[in-house]
C-alpha positions in Angstrom: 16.6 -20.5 8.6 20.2 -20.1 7.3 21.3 -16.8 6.1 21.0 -16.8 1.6 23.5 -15.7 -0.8 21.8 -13.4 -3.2 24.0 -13.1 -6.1 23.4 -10.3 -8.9 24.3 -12.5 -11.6 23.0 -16.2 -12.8 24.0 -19.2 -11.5 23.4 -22.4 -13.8 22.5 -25.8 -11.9 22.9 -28.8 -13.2 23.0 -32.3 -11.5 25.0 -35.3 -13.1 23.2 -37.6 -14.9 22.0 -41.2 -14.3 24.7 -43.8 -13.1 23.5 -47.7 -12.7 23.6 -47.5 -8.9 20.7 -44.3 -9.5 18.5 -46.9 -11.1 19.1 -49.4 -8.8 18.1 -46.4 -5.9 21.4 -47.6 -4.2 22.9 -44.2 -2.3 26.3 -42.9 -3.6 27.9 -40.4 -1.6 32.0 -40.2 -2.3 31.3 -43.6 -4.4 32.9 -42.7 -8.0 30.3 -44.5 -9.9 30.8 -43.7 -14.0 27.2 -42.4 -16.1 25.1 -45.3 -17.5 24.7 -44.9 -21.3 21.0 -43.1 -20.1 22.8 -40.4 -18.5 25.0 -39.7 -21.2 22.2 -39.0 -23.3 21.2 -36.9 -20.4 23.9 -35.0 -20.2 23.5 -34.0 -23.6 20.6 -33.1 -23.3 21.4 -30.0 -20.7 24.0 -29.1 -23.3 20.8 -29.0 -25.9 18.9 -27.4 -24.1 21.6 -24.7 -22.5 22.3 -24.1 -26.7 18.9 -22.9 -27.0 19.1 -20.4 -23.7 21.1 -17.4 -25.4 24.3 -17.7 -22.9 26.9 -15.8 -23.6 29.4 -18.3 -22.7 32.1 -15.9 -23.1 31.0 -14.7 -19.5 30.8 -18.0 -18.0 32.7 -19.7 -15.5 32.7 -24.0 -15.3 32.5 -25.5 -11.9 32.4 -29.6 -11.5 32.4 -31.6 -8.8 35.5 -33.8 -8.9 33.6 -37.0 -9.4 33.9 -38.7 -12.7 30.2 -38.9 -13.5 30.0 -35.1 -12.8 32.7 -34.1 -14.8 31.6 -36.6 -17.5 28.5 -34.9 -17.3 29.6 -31.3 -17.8 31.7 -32.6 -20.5 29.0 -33.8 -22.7 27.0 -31.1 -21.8 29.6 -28.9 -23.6 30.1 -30.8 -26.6 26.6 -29.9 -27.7 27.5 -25.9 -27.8 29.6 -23.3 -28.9 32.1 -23.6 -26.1 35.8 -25.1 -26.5 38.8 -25.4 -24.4 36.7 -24.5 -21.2 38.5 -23.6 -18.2 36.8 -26.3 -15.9 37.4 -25.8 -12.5 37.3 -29.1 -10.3 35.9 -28.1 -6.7 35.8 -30.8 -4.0 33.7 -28.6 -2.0 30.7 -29.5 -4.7 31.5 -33.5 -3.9 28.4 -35.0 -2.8 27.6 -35.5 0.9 29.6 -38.2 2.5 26.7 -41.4 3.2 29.7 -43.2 5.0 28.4 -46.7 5.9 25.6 -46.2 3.7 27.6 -46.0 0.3 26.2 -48.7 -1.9 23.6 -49.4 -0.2 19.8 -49.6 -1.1 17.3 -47.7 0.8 15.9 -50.7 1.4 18.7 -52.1 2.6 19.1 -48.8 4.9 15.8 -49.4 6.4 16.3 -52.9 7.0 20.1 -52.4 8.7 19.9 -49.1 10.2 16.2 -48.4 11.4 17.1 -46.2 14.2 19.2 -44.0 12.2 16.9 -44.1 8.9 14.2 -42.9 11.1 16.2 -40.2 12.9 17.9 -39.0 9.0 13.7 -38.6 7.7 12.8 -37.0 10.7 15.6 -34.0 10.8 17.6 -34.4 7.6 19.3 -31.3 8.1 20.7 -32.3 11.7 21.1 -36.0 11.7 24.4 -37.7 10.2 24.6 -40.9 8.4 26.3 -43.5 10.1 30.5 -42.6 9.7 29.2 -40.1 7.3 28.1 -36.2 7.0 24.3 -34.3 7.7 22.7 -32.1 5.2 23.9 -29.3 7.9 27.4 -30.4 7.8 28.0 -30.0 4.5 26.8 -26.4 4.3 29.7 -24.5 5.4 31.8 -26.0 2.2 28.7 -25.1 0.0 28.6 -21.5 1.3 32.0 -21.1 1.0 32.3 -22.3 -2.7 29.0 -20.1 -3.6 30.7 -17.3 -1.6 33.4 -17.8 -3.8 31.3 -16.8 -6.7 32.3 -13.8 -9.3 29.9 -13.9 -12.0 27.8 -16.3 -14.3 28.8 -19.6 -13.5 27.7 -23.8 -14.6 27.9 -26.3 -12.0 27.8 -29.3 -12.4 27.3 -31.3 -9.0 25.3 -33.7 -7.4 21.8 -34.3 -6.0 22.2 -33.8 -2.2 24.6 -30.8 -1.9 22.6 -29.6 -4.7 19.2 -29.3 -2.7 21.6 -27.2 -0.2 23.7 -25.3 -2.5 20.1 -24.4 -4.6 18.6 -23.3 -1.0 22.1 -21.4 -0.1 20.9 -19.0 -3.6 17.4 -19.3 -2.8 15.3 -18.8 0.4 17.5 -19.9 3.0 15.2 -22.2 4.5 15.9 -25.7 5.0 12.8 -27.4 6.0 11.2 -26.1 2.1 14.9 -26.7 0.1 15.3 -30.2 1.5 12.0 -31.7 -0.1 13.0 -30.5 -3.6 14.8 -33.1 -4.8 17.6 -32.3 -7.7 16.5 -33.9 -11.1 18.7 -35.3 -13.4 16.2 -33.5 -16.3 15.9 -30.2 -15.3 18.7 -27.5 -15.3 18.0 -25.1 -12.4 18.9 -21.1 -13.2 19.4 -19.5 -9.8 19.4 -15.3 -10.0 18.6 -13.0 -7.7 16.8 -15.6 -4.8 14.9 -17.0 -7.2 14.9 -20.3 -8.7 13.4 -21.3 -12.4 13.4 -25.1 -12.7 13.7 -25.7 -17.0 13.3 -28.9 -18.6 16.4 -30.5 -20.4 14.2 -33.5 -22.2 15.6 -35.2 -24.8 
């Protein structure tokens, strides 16, 4: 167990949307891969769906990670409500986790080049590093810090690793349950008061 962040406002969730190298399953990590023309569409499909939530935007603060297919993301998400001229903040301590020699690569590929360390990673996710890159458990003091960092209602837009630990960071606190959770690229995830409510963003 890590020790949760139990904020008295609402935190808003969302993860970028689809790039190629996503449909292909090949990992990202600090890869600055653009949105396919998929993801745009759903990207604007969070904003649709955050238009129909009754936000008062005028209390909201915008967080993004500094890759382009996040900030894309959060920019098309915007376009489809009332908010202009957005104060977007650009927080490296949302970019995803670092997959270091595994950038680019298929899972496929992992399992096939890196057995050892594939098995190791599946078997404590939170504890074992990629290859020249970061653990699940490594990235969590720049996650906590940036959720610490927290005022009041704020959008993030980030990414689907750091996401499963930032989510669990507002949530239970318990890695073994957060990790299996996966971050969707069709759900946006309102996080308030430890709890988490998964809504769909369909288009």
């Amino acid at each position: 167990m890590i020790e949760p962040i139990n904020h008295p406002f609402t935190v808003y969730y969302c993860r970028h949307g689809q790039t190629d190298w996503n449909k292909e399953d090949r990992l990202q990590g600090h890869a600055d891969i653009p949105l396919n023309e998929h993801g745009r569409k759903q990207a604007r499909a969070y904003g649709r769906a955050m238009a129909r939530m009754g936000i008062n935007w005028d209390e909201m603060s915008f967080y993004v990670s500094p890759l382009n297919r996040a900030v894309e993301t959060l920019e098309l998400l915007l376009e489809q409500t009332d908010v202009s001229g957005a104060d977007i903040v650009r927080d490296e301590r949302l970019i995803e986790l670092d997959l270091g020699d595994w950038n680019g690569r298929t899972i496929r590929e992992i399992e096939q080049l890196y057995p050892a360390e594939w098995a190791a990673r599946k078997a404590s996710p939170w504890l074992a590093p990629v290859p020249g890159g970061e653990s699940y458990g490594e990235a969590e003091p720049r996650l906590r810090a940036f959720a610490q960092s927290l005022k009041g209602p704020s959008l993030i837009v980030g990414h689907g690793g750091t996401g499963r630990v930032f989510r669990g960071l507002l949530t239970n606190g318990d890695p073994a349950q957060f990790l299996k959770t996966g971050t969707r690229q069709d759900r946006i995830y309102v996080l308030e008061k430890g709890r988490e409510d998964a809504r769909p963003s369909l288009f």
